[in-house]
N, C-alpha and C positions, 0 to 999 in steps of 0.2 A: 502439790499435785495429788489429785488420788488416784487412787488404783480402781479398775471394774471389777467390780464381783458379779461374774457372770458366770453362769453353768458352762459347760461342754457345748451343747446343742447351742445356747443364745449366742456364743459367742462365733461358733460357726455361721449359723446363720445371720452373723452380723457382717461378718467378712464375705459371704457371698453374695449378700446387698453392698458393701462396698464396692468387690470388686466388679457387679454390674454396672452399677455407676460411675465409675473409672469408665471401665471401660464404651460406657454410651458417650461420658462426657469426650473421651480423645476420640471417638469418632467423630462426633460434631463437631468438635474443634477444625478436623482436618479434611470434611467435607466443605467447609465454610473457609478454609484458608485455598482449599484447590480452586472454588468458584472467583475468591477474590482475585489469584494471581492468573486466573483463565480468561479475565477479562482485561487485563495486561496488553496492549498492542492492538484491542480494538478500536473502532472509532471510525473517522475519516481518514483514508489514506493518504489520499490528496490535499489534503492539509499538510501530512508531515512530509510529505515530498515539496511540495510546493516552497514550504520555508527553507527548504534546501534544494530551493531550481539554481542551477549552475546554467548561465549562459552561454551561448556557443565563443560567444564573445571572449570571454574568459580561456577559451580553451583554443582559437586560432591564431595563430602566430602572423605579426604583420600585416595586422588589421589598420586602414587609415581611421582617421578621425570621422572622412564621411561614411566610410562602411560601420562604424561602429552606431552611429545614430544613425540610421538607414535603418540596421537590423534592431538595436534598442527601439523604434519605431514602432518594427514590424512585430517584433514580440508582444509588446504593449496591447496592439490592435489585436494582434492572435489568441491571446492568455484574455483579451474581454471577451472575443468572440468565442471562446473554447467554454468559459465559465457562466457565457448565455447559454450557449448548448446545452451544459452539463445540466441546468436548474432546469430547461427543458425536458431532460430526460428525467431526472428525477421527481418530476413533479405530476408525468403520468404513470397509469400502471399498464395501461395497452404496448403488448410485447410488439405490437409491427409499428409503431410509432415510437418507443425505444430503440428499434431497430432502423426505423428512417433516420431518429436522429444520429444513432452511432455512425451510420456512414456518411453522415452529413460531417460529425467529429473528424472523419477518418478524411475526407476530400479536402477538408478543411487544415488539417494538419501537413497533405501534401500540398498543397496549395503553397501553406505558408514557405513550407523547405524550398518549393521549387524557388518563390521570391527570394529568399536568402541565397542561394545557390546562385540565380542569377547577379547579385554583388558582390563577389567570391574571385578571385585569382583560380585560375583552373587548380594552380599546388594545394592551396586553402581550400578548395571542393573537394581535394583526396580528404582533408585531415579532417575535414564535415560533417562527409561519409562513415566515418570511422571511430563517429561520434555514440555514445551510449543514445538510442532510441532512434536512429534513422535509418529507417528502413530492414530491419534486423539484420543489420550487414556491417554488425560491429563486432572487430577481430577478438577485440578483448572478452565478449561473450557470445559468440556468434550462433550458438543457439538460444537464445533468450526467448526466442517467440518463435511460433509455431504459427502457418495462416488454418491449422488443421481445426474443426471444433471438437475433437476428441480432448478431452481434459489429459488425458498423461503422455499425450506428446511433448510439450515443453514445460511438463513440472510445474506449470502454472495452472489455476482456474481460467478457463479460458469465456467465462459471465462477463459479458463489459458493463 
């Protein structure tokens, strides 16, 4: 190994171009790692929910064999007609026809429950009700939804 034979002055001046360079290199480093992990959990949401739909089925106790296909049925026809809507909406950019469709979503989603409800044991309507997403009248999170369009009422965005 050799040694540098360098002056006072070169040498300083070589260590202050070092540590500029350290120091540009770990900022880019760590402006380029914030971006990579900031886009972490984007995407479609509805996708990762979706792979994780949990039927009501799964969750009502004493369900017959015909209430189970009745409602496996109607879910079928609901989740096509929900993911017509959705390519509906996403496929214009006109805010009052996003907003026809969304309540055309929203009719459609009561619609479906009121059919489920009606194949239901009135005991199996309480435990329905009290299912995550119906009708925000679920005990386990009973504020989860707000019908407010202020965004910091229920801690969500409230954009559909």
């Amino acid at each position: 190994m050799g040694y540098w034979c360098l002056t006072g002055k070169q040498t300083i001046k070589n260590f202050e171009a070092m540590k500029t360079t350290t120091v540009l290199i770990t900022a880019l480093m760590l402006m380029t790692s914030m971006t990579v992990f900031a886009q972490r959990g984007r995407g479609n949401r509805n996708v990762a929910y979706n792979n994780n739909y949990q039927t009501c089925i799964n969750e009502i106790p004493d369900l017959t064999q015909d209430q189970i296909q009745k409602i496996t049925a109607l879910e079928n026809a609901h989740q096509a007609e929900m993911d017509q809507l959705r390519d509906q909406r996403r496929s214009t950019t006109d805010v009052s026809m996003k907003t026809d469709i969304r309540q055309k979503m929203i009719n459609a989603r009561d619609a479906h429950r009121d059919q489920v409800k009606a194949l239901l044991t009135p005991e199996q309507q309480k435990i329905y009700e009290t299912l995550p997403g119906n009708n925000g009248r679920n005990r386990q999170y009973p504020a989860a939804r707000s019908n407010s369009n202020r965004a910091g009422r229920s801690g969500r965005n409230v954009r559909f």
